[in-house]
C-alpha positions as CSV (number, residue, x, y, z in Angstrom):
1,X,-101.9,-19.9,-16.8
2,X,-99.2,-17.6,-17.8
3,X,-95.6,-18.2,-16.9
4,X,-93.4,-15.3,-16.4
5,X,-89.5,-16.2,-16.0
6,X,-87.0,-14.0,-14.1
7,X,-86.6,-11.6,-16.7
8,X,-90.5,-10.9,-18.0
9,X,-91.1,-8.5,-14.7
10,X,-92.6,-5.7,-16.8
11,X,-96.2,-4.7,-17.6
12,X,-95.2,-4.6,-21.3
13,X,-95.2,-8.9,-20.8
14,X,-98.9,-8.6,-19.9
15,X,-100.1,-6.2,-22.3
16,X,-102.8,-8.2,-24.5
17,X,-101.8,-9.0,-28.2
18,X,-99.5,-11.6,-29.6
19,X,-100.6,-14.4,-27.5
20,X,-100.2,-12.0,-24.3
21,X,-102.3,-13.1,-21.5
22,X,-105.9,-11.8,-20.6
23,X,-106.4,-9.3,-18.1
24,X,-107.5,-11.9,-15.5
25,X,-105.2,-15.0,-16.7
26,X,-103.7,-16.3,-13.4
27,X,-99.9,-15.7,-13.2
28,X,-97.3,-18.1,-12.6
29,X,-93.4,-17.4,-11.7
30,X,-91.2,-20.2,-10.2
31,X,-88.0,-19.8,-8.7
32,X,-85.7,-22.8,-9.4
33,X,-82.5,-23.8,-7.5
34,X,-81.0,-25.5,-10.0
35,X,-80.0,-22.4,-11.4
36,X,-77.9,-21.4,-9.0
37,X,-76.4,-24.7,-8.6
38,X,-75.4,-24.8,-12.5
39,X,-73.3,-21.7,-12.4
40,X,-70.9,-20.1,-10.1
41,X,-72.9,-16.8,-9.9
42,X,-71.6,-13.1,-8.3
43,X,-73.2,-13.0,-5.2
44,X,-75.3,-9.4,-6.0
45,X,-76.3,-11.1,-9.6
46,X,-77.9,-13.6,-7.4
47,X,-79.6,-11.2,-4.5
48,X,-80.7,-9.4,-7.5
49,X,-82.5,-11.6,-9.7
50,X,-84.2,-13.2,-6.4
51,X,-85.2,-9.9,-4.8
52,X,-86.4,-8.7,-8.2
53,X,-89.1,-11.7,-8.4
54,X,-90.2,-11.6,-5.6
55,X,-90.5,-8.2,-5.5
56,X,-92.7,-9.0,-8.9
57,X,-94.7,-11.7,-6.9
58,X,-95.9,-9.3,-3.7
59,X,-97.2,-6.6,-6.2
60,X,-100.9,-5.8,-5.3
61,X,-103.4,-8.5,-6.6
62,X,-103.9,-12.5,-6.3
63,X,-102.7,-13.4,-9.6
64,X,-99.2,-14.4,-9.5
65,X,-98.7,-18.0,-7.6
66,X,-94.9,-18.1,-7.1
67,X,-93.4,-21.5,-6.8
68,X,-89.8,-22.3,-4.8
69,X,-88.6,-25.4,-6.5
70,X,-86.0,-27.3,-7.4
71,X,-86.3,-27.4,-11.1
72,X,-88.9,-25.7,-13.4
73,X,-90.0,-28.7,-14.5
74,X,-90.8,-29.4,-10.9
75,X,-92.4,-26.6,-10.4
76,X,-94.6,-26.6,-13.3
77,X,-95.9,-30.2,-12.7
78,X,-96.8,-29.0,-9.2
79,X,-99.0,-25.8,-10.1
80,X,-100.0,-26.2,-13.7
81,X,-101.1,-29.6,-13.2
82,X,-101.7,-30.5,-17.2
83,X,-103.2,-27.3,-17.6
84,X,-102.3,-25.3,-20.4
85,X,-99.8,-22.7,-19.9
86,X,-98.2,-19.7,-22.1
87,X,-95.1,-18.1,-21.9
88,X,-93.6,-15.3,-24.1
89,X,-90.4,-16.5,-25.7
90,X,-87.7,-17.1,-23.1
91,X,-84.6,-15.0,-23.4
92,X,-81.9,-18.3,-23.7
93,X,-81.5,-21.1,-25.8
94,X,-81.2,-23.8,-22.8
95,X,-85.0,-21.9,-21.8
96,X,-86.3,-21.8,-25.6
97,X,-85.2,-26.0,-25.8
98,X,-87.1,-26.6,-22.1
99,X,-90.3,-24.6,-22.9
100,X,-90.8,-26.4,-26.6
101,X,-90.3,-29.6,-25.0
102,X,-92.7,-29.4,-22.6
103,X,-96.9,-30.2,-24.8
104,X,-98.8,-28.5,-22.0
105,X,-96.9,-25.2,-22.8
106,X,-97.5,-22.6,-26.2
107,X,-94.6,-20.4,-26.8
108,X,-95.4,-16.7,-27.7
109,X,-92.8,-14.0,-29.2
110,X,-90.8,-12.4,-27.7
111,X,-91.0,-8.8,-25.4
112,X,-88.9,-6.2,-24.4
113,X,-87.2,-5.6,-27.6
114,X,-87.6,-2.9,-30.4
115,X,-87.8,-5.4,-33.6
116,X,-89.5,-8.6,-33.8
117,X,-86.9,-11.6,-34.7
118,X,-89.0,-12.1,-37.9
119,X,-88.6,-8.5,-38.9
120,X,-84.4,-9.0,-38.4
121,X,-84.0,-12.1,-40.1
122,X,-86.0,-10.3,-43.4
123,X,-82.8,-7.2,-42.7
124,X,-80.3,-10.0,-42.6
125,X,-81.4,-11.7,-45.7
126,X,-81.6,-8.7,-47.8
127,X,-78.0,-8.0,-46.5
128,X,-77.3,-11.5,-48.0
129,X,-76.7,-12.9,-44.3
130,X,-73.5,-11.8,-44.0
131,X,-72.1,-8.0,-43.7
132,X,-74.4,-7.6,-40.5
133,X,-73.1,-4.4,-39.5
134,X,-74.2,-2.5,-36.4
135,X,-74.4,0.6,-37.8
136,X,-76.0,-0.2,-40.7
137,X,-78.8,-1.8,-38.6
138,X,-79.0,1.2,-36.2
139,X,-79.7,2.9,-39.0
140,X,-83.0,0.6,-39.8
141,X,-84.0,0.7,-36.4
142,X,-84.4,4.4,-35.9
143,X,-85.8,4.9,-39.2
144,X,-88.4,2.0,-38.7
145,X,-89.5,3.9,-35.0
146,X,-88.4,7.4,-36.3
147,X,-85.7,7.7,-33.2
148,X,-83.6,11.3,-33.5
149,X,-85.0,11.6,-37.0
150,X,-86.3,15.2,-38.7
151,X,-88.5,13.3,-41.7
152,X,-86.3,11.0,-43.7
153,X,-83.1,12.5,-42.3
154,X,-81.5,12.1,-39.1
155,X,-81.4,14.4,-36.4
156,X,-79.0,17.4,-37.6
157,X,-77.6,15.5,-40.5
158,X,-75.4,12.7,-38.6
159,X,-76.6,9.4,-37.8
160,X,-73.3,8.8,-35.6
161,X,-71.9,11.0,-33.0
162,X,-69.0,8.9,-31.6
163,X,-66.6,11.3,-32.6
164,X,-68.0,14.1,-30.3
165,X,-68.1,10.7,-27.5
166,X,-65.0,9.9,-27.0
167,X,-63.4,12.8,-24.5
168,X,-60.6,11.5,-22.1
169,X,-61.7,12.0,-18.6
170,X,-61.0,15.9,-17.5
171,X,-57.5,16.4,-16.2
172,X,-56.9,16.2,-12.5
173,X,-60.2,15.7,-12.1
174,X,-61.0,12.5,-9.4
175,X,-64.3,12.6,-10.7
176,X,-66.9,13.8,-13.1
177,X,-69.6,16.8,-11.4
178,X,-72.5,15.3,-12.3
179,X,-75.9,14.4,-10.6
180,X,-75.5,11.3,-8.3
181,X,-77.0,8.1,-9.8
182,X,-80.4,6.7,-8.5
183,X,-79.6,4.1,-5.6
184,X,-82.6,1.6,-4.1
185,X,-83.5,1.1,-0.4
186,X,-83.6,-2.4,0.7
187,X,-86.4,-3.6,2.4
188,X,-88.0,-6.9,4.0
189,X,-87.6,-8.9,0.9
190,X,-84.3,-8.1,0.6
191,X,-83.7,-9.0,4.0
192,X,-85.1,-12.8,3.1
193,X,-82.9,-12.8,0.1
194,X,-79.8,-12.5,1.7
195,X,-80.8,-14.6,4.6
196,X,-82.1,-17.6,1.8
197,X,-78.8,-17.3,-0.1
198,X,-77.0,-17.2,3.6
199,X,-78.3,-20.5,4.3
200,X,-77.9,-22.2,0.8
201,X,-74.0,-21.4,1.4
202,X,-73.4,-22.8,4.8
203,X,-75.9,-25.9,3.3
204,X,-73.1,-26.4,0.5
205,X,-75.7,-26.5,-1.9
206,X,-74.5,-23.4,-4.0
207,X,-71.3,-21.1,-4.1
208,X,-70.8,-17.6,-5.1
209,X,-68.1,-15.5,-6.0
210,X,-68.0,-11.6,-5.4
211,X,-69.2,-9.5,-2.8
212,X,-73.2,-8.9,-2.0
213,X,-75.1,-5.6,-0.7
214,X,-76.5,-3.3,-0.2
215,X,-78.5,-3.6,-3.5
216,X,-77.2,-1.6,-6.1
217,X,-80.0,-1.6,-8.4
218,X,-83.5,-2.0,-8.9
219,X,-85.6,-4.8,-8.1
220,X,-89.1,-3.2,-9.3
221,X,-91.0,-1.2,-11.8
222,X,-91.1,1.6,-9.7
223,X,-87.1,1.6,-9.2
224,X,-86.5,1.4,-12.3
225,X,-88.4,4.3,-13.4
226,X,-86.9,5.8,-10.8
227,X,-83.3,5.4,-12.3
228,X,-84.8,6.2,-15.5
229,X,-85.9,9.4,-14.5
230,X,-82.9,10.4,-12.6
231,X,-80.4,9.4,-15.4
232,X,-82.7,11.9,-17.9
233,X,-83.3,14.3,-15.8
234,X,-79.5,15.0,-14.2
235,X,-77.0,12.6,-15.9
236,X,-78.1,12.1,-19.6
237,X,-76.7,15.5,-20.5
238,X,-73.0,14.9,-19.4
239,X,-73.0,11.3,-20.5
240,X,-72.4,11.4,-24.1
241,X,-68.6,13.2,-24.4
242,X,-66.9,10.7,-21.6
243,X,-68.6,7.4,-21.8
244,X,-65.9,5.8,-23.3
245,X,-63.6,7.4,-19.9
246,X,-62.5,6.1,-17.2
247,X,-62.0,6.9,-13.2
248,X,-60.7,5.0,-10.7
249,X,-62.7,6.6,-7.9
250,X,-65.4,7.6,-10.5
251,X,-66.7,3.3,-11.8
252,X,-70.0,5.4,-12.7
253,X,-69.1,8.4,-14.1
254,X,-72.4,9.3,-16.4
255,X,-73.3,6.2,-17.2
256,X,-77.4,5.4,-16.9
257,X,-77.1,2.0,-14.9
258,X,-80.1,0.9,-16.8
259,X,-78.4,-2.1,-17.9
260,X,-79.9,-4.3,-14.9
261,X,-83.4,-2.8,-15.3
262,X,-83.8,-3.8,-19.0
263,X,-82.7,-6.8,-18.9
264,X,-84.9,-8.0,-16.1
265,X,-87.5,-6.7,-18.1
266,X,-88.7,-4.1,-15.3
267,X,-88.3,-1.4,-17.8
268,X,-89.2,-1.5,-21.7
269,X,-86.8,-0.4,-24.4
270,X,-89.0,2.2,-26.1
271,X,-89.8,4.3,-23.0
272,X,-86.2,4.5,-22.3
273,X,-85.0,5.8,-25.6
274,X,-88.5,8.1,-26.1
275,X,-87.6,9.8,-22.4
276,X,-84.4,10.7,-24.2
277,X,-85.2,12.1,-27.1
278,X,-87.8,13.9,-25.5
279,X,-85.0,15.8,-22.9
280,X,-82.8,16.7,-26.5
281,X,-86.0,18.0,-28.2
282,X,-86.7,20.1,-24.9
283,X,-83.3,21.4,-25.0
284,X,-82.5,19.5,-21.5
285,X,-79.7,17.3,-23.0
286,X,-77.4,17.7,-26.6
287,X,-77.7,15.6,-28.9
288,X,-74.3,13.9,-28.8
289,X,-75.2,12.4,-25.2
290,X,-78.7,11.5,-26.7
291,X,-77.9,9.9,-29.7
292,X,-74.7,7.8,-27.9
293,X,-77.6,6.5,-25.4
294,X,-79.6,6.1,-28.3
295,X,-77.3,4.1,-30.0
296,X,-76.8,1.7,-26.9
297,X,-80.1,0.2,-26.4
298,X,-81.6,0.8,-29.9
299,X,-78.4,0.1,-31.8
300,X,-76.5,-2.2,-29.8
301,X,-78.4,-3.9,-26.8
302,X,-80.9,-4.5,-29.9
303,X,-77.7,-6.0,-32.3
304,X,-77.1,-8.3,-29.8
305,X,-80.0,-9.7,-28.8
306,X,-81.0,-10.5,-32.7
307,X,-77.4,-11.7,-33.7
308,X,-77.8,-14.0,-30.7
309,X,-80.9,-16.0,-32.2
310,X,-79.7,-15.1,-36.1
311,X,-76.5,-16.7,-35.5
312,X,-77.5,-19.9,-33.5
313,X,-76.4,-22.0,-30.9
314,X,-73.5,-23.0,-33.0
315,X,-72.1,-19.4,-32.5
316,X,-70.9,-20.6,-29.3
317,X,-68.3,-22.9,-30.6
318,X,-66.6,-20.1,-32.2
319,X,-63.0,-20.0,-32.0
320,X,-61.4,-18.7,-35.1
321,X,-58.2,-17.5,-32.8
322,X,-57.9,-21.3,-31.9
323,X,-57.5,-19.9,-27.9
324,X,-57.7,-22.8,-25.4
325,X,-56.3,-21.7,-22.2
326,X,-58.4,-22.1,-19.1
327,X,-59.1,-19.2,-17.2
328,X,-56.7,-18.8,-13.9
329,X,-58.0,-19.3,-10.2
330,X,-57.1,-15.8,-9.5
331,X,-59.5,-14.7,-12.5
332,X,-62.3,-17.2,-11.3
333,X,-62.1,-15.5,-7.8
334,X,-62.3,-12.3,-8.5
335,X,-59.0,-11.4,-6.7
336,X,-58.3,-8.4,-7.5
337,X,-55.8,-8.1,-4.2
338,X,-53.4,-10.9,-6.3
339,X,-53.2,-8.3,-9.8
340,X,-50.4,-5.8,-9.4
341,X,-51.5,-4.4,-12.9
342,X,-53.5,-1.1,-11.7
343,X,-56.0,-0.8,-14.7
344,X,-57.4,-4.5,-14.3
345,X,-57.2,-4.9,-9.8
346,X,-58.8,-1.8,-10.1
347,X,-62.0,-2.9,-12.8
348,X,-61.6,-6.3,-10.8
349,X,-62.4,-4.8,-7.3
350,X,-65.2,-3.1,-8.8
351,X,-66.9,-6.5,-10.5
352,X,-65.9,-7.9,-7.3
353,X,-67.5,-5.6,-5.1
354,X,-70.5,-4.5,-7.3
355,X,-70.9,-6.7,-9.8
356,X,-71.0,-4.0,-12.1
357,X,-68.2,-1.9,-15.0
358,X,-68.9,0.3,-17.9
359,X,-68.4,-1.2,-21.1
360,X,-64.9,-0.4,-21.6
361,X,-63.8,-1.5,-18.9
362,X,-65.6,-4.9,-19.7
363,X,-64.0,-4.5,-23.2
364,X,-60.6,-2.6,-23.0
365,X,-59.4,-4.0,-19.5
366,X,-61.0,-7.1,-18.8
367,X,-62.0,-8.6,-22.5
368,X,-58.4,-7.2,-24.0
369,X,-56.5,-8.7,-21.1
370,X,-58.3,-12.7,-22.0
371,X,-57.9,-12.0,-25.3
372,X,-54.1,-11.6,-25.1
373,X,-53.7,-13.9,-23.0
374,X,-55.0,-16.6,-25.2
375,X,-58.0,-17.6,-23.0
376,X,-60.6,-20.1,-24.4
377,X,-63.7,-17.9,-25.5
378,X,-66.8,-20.1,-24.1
379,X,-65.1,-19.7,-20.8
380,X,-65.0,-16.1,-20.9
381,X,-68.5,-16.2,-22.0
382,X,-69.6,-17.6,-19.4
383,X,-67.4,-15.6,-17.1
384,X,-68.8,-12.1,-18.1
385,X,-72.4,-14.4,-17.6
386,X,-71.4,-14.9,-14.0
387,X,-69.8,-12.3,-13.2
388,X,-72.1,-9.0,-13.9
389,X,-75.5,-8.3,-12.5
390,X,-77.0,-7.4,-16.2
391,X,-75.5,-10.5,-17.7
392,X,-77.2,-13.3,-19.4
393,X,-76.6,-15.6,-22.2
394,X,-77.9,-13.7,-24.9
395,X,-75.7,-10.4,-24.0
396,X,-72.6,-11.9,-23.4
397,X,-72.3,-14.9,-26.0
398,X,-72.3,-12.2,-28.8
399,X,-70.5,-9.7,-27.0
400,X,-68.0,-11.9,-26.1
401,X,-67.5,-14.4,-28.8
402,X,-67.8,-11.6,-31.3
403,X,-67.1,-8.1,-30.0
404,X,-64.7,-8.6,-27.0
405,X,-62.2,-12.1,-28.0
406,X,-63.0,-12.2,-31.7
407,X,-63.6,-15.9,-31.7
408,X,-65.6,-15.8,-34.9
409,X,-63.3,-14.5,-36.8
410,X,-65.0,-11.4,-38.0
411,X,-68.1,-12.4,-38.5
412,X,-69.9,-9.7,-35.9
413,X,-66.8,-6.8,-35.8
414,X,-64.1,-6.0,-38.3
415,X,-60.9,-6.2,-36.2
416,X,-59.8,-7.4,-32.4
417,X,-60.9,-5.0,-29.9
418,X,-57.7,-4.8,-27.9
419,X,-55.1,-2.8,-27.6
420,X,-51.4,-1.7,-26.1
421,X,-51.6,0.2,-22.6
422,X,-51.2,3.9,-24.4
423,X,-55.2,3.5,-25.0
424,X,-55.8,3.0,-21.4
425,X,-53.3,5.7,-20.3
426,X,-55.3,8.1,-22.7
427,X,-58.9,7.4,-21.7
428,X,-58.3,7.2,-17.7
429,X,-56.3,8.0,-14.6
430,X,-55.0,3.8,-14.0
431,X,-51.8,4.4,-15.4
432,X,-50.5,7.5,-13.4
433,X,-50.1,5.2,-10.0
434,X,-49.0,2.1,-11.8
435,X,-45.8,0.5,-11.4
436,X,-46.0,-0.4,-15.0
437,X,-44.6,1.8,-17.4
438,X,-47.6,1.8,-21.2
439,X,-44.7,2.7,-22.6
440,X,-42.8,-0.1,-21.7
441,X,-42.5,-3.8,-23.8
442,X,-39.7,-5.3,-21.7
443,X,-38.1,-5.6,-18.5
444,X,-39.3,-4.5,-15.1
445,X,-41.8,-1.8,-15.5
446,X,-42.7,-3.2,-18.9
447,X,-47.0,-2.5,-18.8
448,X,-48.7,-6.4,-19.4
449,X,-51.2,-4.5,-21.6
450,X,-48.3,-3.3,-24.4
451,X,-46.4,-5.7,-24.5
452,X,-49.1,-8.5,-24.1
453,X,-50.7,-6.7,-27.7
454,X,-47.0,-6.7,-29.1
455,X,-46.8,-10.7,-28.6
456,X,-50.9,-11.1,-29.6
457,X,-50.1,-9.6,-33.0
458,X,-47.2,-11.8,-33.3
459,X,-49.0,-14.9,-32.6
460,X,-51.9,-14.6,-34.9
461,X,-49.7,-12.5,-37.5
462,X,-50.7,-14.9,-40.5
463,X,-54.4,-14.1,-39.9
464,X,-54.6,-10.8,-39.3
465,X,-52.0,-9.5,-41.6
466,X,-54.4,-9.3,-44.0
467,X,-57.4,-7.4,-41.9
468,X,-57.0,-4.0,-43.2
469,X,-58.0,-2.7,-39.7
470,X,-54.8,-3.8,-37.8
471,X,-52.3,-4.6,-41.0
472,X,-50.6,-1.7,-39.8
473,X,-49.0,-2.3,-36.4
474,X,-49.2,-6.1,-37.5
475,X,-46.1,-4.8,-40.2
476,X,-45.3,-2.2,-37.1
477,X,-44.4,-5.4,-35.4
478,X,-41.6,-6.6,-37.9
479,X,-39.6,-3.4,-36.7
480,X,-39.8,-3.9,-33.6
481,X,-36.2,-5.3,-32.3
482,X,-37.3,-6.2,-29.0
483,X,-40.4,-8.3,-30.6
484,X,-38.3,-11.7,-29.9
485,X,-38.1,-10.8,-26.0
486,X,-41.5,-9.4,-26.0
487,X,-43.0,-12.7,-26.8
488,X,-40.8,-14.9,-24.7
489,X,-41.4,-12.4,-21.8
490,X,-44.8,-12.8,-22.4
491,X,-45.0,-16.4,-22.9
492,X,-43.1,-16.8,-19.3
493,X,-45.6,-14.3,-17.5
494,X,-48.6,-17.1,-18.8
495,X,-51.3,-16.4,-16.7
496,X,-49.9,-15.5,-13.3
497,X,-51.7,-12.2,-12.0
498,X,-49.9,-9.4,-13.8
């Protein structure tokens, strides 16, 4: 047998080669309660991770026997029986430490990713294991698969484009006029999800947080080409200049809401970022939005996923910041009703309500806002894990202990990513309607953002003064009069909803 977890739903897990399984190796998938009951999970994140396997499991064809049990242990006793059973590498080191413990089953490498972990551990050693850079390995990455390049050179002359993708939303504009994003139709399956997860509530056996349906985002193959095609064909184009903008009444914008799709495995890396290049070598898209959604799944989604295993389990301890606060109720629930703030209720209501943000959002509002506020990182972690539909272990330990709360001290990024509330006032519409003032450190109107990064850079002067990314405001800071009240405002707000 063949064992395909949750996020394995792709043909490109069942493709022969590398101990994939034969063309007629019966299938197995199991669906195990105990992972609901383990975590506090966002209610869609849930529907859609259940829909999406057994969506997988009604596909034409008898080879798929899909077990409901309470464990995977369970479950594999039950079916396998002894019988020997392969799996490709699991996408979590709790999964990695269950499948190797278990004789019966042989562990195979891993799919759904552009570089073999072999292949990045041979990069990181040559880079002496430590500057690990994510544009450097970009760089390898499209060379090695010749993405955007004209012969040994990349396409036009510049491997990075970021400077062409970092437009402010237009002015006055409510939203961006671009192509609707691709949207699923529920079905029966659906239908028994939410009943299922219904019932499990009222039993007391889990809890969820956040709001659920309809479904968002695909739960099959065929969806997610869907959404593939769609984004390429009507979105890709404007994406590039504002996906680091941000609406209020616009959560989407031109992002490719591909995230999902990936990560349950329903869609494969390489077809995603071909499809693209393809549309810029057409002359249906520029190459500044090409190369930015390029740069996200073959530059960073990739990044991740390799620092993730390269790093270790250790990784998780991280906590060079020495942050231990717990994370507030208010956070936990999503209440988004409680935050006066408009920048964070407003990219609260939408994880609430959709399980879903762009990444800055995830980074600039919700991120800078724990980091401030002196949050302990591994809760965090496992908050964004919750909390977002395309979150698992491996995308948020690295993005959140390294990129988002600097917990490891540098080791993945070269400064904090946080910052006072003039960035958010520049790159969105949140600030116009907020009774909070960017501009303001103290008193009334005084904007939790600003003054919150006045009082971070004050805390953690000693080891950042000498991080030539942020020495600047840290000596900034010593001229600022006010810097005394800032911090004892700050430290009285604590962790009450701003």
């Amino acid at each position: 047998m063949h064992w395909l977890f949750g996020d394995q739903l792709g043909p490109h897990f069942l493709t022969p080669g590398e101990e994939g399984p034969g063309p007629e190796t019966p299938l197995l998938m199991i669906e195990a309660r105990s992972v609901f009951r383990r975590r506090r999970f966002h209610r869609a994140k849930a529907h859609l991770v259940l829909s999406a396997m057994r969506h997988r499991a009604a596909e034409p064809g008898d080879r798929v026997t899909y077990v409901r049990a309470d464990t995977y242990r369970q479950g594999l006793a039950r079916t396998a029986r002894g019988r020997p059973v392969g799996v490709h590498h699991p996408t979590s080191h709790a999964a990695l430490r269950l499948v190797r413990a278990l004789p019966q089953v042989t562990v195979g490498p891993a799919r759904g990713f552009l570089v073999p972990m072999t292949g990045f551990a041979a990069w990181a050693e040559g880079h002496g294991g430590k500057r690990l850079r994510q544009e450097d390995f970009y760089r390898w990455v499209r060379r090695g698969h010749g993405l955007l390049m004209d012969g040994e050179q990349p396409a036009a002359g510049r491997w990075n484009l970021d400077h062409d993708n970092r437009e402010p939303p237009p002015r006055e504009a409510a939203s961006l006029q671009v192509g609707r994003p691709y949207r699923p139709r529920e079905d029966d399956i659906d239908e028994e999800v939410r009943h299922d997860l219904d019932r499990c509530e009222r039993d007391g056996d889990v809890s969820f947080v956040g709001r659920d349906g309809p479904r968002l985002f695909p739960a099959t193959r065929t969806e997610g080409l869907r959404a593939l095609r769609r984004f390429v064909e009507h979105r890709l184009a404007t994406f590039g200049p504002y996906e680091d903008a941000m609406l209020a009444a616009d959560p989407v914008m031109s992002h490719s809401l591909l995230s999902s799709s990936l990560n349950l495995g329903l869609l494969d890396p390489v077809e995603c970022v071909e499809r693209a290049e393809r549309a810029w070598r057409e002359g249906r898209a520029p190459l500044n939005s090409v190369e930015g959604f390029v740069r996200q799944i073959a530059g960073w989604r990739e990044y991740v996923w390799q620092l993730y295993w390269y790093f270790g389990e250790g990784y998780r301890r991280s906590n060079a910041l020495g942050h231990t606060a717990p994370l507030p109720d208010w956070w936990n629930r999503l209440d988004a009703d409680a935050v006066r703030a408009n920048c964070l209720r407003t990219v609260l209501a939408q994880v609430r309500d959709t399980g879903w943000t762009h990444h800055i959002p995830r980074l600039m509002v919700l991120g800078s806002h724990a980091l401030q506020r002196g949050w302990d990182p591994a809760a965090v972690t496992d908050w964004f894990h919750r909390c977002f539909v395309d979150g698992y272990d491996w995308v948020m330990l690295p993005n959140v202990v390294g990129m988002s709360q600097y917990a490891d001290g540098g080791r993945m990024t070269t400064k904090p990513y946080t910052s006072a509330g003039a960035y958010v006032n520049r790159m969105s519409d949140l600030c116009g309607p907020c009774g909070y003032r960017p501009g303001d450190r103290t008193c009334e109107h005084a904007c939790p953002y600003t003054a919150g990064y006045w009082a971070f850079l004050d805390r953690h002067r000693e080891l950042l003064a000498g991080n030539q990314r942020v020495a600047r405001p840290v000596r900034q800071s010593d001229r600022l009069a006010d810097l005394p009240d800032v911090c004892a405002q700050e430290h009285a707000r604590g962790d009450a909803p701003p």
